[in-house]
Structures are given as C-alpha cells and as structure tokens.
Legacy VTK file of the C-alpha trace (Angstrom):
# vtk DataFile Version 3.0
C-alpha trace
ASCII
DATASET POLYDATA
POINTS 299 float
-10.274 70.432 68.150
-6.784 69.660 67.697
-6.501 68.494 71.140
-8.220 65.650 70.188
-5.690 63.863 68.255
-2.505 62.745 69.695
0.917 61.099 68.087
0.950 58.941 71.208
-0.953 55.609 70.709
-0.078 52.252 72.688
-0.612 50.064 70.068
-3.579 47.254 70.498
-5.302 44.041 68.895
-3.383 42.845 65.207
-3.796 46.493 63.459
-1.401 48.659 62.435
-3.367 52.027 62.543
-0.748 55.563 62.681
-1.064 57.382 65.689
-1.698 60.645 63.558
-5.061 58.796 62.972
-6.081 58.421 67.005
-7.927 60.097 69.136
-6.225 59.429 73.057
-8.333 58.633 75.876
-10.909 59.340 77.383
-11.661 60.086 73.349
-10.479 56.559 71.641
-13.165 55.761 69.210
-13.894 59.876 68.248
-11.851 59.351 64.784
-14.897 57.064 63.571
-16.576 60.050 63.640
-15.354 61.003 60.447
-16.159 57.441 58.676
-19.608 57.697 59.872
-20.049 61.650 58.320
-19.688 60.179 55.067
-22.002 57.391 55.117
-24.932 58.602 53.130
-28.891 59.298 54.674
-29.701 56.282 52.852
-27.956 54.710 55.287
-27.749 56.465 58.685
-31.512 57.231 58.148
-32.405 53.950 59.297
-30.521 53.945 62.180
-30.818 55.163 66.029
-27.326 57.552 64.640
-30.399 59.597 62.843
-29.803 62.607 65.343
-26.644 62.329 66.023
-24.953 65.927 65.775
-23.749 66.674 62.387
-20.819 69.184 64.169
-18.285 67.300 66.291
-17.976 69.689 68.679
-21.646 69.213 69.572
-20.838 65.162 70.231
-18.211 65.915 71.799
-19.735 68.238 74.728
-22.732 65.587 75.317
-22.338 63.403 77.442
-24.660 60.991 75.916
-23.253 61.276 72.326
-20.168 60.782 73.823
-21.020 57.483 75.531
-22.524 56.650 71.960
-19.319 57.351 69.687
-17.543 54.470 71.934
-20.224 51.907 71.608
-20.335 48.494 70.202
-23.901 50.010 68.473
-22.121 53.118 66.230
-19.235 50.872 65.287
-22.004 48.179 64.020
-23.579 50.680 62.000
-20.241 51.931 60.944
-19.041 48.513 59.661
-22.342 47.285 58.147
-23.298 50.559 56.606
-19.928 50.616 54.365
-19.802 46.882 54.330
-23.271 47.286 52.150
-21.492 49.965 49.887
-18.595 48.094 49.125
-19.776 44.676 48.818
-20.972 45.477 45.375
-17.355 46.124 43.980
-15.682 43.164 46.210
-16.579 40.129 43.400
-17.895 38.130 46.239
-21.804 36.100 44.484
-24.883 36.798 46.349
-25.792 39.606 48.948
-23.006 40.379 52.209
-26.064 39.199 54.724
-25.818 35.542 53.076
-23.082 35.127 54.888
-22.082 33.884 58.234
-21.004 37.138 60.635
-17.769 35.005 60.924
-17.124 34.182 57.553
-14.181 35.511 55.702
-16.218 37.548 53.246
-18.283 39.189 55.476
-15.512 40.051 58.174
-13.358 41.779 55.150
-16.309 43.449 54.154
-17.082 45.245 57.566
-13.804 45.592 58.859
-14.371 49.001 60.034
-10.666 49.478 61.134
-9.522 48.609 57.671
-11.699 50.513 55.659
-10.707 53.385 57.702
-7.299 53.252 56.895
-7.895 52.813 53.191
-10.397 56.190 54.014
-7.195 57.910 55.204
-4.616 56.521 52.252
-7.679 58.220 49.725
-7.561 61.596 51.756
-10.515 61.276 54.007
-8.471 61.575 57.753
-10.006 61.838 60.462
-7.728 65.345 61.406
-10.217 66.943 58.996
-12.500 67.002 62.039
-9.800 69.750 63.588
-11.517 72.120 61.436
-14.687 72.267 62.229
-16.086 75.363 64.606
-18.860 75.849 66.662
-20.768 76.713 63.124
-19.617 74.019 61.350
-21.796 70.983 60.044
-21.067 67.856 58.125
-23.586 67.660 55.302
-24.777 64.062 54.063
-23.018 63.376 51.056
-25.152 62.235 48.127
-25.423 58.760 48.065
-24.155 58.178 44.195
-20.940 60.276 45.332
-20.429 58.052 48.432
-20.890 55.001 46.040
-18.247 55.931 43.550
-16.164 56.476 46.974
-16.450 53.154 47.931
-15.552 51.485 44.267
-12.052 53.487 45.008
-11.938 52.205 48.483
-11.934 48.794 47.169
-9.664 49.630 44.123
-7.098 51.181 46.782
-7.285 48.074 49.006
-6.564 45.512 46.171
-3.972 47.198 45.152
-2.372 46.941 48.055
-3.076 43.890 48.863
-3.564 39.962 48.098
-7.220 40.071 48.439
-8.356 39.218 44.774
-5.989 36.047 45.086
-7.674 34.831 48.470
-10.897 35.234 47.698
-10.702 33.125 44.552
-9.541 30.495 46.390
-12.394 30.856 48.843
-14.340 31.242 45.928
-13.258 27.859 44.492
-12.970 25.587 47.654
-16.331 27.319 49.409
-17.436 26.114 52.704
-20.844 25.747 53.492
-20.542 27.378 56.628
-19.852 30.617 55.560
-23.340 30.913 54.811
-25.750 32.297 57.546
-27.711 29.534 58.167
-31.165 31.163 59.288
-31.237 32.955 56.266
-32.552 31.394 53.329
-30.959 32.888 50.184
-30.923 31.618 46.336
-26.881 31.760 47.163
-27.208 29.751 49.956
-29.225 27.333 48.839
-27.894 27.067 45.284
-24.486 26.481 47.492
-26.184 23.572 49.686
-27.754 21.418 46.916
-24.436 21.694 45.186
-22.098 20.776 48.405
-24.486 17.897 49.780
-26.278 17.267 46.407
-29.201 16.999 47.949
-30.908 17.403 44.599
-28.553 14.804 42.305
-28.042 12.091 45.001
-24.828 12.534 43.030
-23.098 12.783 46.267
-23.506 8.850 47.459
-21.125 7.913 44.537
-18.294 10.278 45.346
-15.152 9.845 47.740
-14.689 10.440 51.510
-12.903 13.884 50.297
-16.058 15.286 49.685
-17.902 14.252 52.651
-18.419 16.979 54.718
-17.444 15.816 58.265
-14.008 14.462 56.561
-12.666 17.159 58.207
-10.176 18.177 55.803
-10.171 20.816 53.050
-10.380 18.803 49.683
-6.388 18.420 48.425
-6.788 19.822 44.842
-4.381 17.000 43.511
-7.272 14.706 45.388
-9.923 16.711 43.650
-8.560 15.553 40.300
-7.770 12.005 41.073
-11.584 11.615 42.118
-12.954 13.123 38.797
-10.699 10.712 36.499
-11.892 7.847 38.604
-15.379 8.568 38.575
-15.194 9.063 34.479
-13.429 5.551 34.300
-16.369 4.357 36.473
-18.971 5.620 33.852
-17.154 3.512 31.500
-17.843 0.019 33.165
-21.593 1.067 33.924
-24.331 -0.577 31.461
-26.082 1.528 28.989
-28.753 2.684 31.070
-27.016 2.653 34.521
-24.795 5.502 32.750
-27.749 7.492 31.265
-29.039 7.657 35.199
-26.078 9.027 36.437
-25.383 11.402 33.187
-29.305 12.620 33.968
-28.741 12.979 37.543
-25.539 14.894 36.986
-27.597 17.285 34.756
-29.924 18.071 38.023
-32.663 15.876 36.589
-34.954 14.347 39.539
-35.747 10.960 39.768
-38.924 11.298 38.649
-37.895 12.520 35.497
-35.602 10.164 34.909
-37.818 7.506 34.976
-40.293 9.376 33.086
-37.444 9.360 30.227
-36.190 5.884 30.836
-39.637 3.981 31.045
-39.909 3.535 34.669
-43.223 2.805 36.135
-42.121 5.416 38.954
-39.515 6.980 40.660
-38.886 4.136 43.184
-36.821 1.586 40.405
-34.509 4.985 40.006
-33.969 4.968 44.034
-32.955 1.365 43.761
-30.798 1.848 40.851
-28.334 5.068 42.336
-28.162 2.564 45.840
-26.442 -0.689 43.204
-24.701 2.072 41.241
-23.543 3.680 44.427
-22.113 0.535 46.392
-20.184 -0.113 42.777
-18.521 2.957 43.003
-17.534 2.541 46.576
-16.070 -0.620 45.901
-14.219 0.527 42.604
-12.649 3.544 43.927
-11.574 1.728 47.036
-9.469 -1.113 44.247
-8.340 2.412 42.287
-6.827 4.007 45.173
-5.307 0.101 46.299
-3.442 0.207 43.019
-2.426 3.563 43.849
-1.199 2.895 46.780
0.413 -0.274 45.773
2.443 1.450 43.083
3.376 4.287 45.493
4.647 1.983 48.241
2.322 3.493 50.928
0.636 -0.112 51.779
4.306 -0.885 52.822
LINES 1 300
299 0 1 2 3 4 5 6 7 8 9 10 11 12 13 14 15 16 17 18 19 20 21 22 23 24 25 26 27 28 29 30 31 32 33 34 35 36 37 38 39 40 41 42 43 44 45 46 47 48 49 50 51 52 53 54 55 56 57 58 59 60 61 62 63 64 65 66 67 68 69 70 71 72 73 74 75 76 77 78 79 80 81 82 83 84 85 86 87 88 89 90 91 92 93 94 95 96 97 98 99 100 101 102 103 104 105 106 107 108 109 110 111 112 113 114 115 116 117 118 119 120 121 122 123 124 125 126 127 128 129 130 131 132 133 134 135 136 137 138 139 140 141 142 143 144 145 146 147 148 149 150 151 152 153 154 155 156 157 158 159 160 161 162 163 164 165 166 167 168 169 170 171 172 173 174 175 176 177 178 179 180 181 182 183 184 185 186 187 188 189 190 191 192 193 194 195 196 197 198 199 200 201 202 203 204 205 206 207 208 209 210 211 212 213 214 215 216 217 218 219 220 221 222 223 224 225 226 227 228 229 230 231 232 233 234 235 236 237 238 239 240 241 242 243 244 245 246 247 248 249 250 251 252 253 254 255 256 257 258 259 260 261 262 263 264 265 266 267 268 269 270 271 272 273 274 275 276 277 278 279 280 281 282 283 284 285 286 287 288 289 290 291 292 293 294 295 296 297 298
C-alpha cells in the first residue's frame, strides 16, 4: 500500500495540502478514502457509497470503485456528510441546508479539502491506509464517537484560524442571499421579513442603505447615523403617528393596530405609514443636507 502515497505533488487550486498527504496519479483522490471510513452508517447508509469496500485494497483493484473514489459523487457525500456533523459545533443559526450552496457558511462547512487537513493535524492521515492487508476492514465507527470527533475538528480549526471573527461579522451584516431560496426554512424566512420587513412595512421609512439593490454593504458608521435620525424623527411625529410606528416596530400588523387605535379597519393604518413614510424621506434627506453642509462635501 505504500506505493500509493508519494512526497511528489505539483501543487493545484488555492490549497496548501503536504505531499505526505497525496496519493499520485492515476490514484489522486484515494486519500479521501480515509475521510470517508470514518463517516458513520448513519451517514454512508443513505448513500449509493453503501457497498463500497470497507478494505482499500479491495477499491483499489476494481475498476469500478476506482472510477468511483475520483468522482464528483463520493466527494459530495464526503463534504456533505461531515458538513452535517460539524455544523452543529460551527455557531452558525438554523440548519447547513438553509443555506445557499455558495454561501460562505455552507462552503466552510463542506470544504472537504479543509476538513481533511484538520483530520490529519488530529491524527487521522490518510498513510494509515498503508496498513491495511488483504484481511483488513475499516469498521463504521459509532456515530456518538464520530460526533465528539467532529466537535474537535472544529475546536482544532478555530484555533488556528480567524473563523469565529468572520463569521460574526457575517453573522451581523447577513445577506439574504445566502439563504437557499427554494427552501423554505423558519431561518430563512425569519431572515426575509426582517431584511425586507415585509411584515412591519417598517422598511418604507428607512434610508437607501438598507435598500437591497443599493448595492453596497451597509457602512456601520452609516448604520448608526440612520438609527439616531430615525429616533429624532419619532420625536416630531404626533401622538398617534408615533404609537403606529412604535406598534409596527414591535411586529404588530395593521390590523391590530387599528384594532388598538380605534380604526374602523386596517385601510386608515395603510394610509397613515404612506404620510409617515414620505415625512421621513423628506427629513432624512434635510439631516444628511446639514451633514453634508457642515462636512464641506456639497462643495
């Protein structure tokens, strides 16, 4: 089996993976092998990988196996099926498949080529394959053990890098994209209400920042500029115009805030956001005049 393994590798793509962790051709793709031996029968189970041969040697001398080690299919199952474990222990809200395939969380997540370096770092390298014999066979591992695995995987990889720190800035500035958008999830649509307030209306009273074809990730110095100018706005609002918006900013519907305000129906509340809307409009357009006035950029 040693044969298999080479410290020769022509480096390809953005990773950095040792040679001492390749197989050379016509066997690139064979050191997966090892990553997929340790997913769990709660996960393989489901897959066409079912029979593959639990002894390398056996994949290895079939043809067919052979041609299925290097497809796009095992490294899908590779990357999803420890993509599931770890997502638990990754501190990203809401399930990995409510995400966009392209999305940052998801890619991190099933970055099969990562995770199999952090698999090596922990001790699992692929060379342990050079020990297996014609007798030899790679059990399943139990699926709590293989769990507990996967909490050190992701303890390993934060370590060693800035992941925590980007994905709380994802987390705070999220983009509606990243969400898959066939699937309809509570995250998902908990994240669309809340981005287009589609729920509120809240969203006709607030600046061009937070429009969502503005083009432009919101400018957290922006982000706080809006906020104080929407409070002073409350401020020159009449009595009732500011217990609309107060309501609709605590998710009420119209209906029920004209139920609580006396309106016949919901219809005087549409009518009301449009005037309170167009007042906002016009007084953040004077706040940001003065602004720029002071600043010298209407020079």
């Amino acid at each position: 089996m040693r044969e298999f393994f080479t410290d020769h590798y022509d480096m390809q793509g953005l990773f950095a993976v040792p040679a001492s962790m390749v197989a050379p051709r016509p066997y690139r793709g064979f050191e997966y092998l090892y990553s997929f031996y340790l997913l769990p029968w709660e996960v393989i189970g489901a897959t066409r990988l079912k029979d593959m041969p639990r002894n390398p040697l056996q994949v290895i001398m079939d043809d067919y196996w052979r041609r299925t080690y290097t497809s796009d299919y095992f490294k899908e199952v590779i990357s999803r099926g420890w993509g599931k474990l770890l997502w638990p222990y990754l501190g990203i809200p809401g399930r990995m498949d409510d995400y966009a395939a392209d999305s940052f969380f998801y890619t991190v997540a099933t970055s099969y080529l990562n995770w199999f370096m952090v698999l090596g770092k922990l001790g699992y390298h692929p060379r342990n394959l050079t020990a297996a014999n014609n007798g030899s066979t790679f059990i399943f591992c139990p699926y709590d053990d293989v769990v507990g695995l996967a909490g050190k995987m992701v303890d390993a990889f934060k370590t060693e890098s800035q992941f925590e720190e980007i994905r709380d800035i994802y987390l705070q500035y999220p983009d509606f994209d990243d969400f898959e958008q066939k699937r309809k999830s509570r995250v998902r649509v908990d994240h669309y209400r809340k981005y287009y307030h589609t729920r509120t209306k809240v969203g006709i009273m607030e600046p061009l920042e937070y429009h969502p074809d503005a083009g432009e990730t919101i400018d957290p110095k922006d982000d706080i500029i809006s906020r104080v100018d929407f409070d002073r706005f409350k401020n020159t609002l009449s009595e009732k115009d500011r217990a609309i918006v107060e309501l609709l900013e605590q998710d009420y519907t119209q209906k029920d805030i004209a139920q609580a305000l006396g309106y016949a129906n919901h219809s005087g509340i549409s009518k009301k956001i449009k005037t309170i809307a167009e007042k906002y409009l016009s007084f953040t357009d004077e706040q940001q005049g003065r602004r720029d006035f002071l600043s010298g950029d209407n020079v």
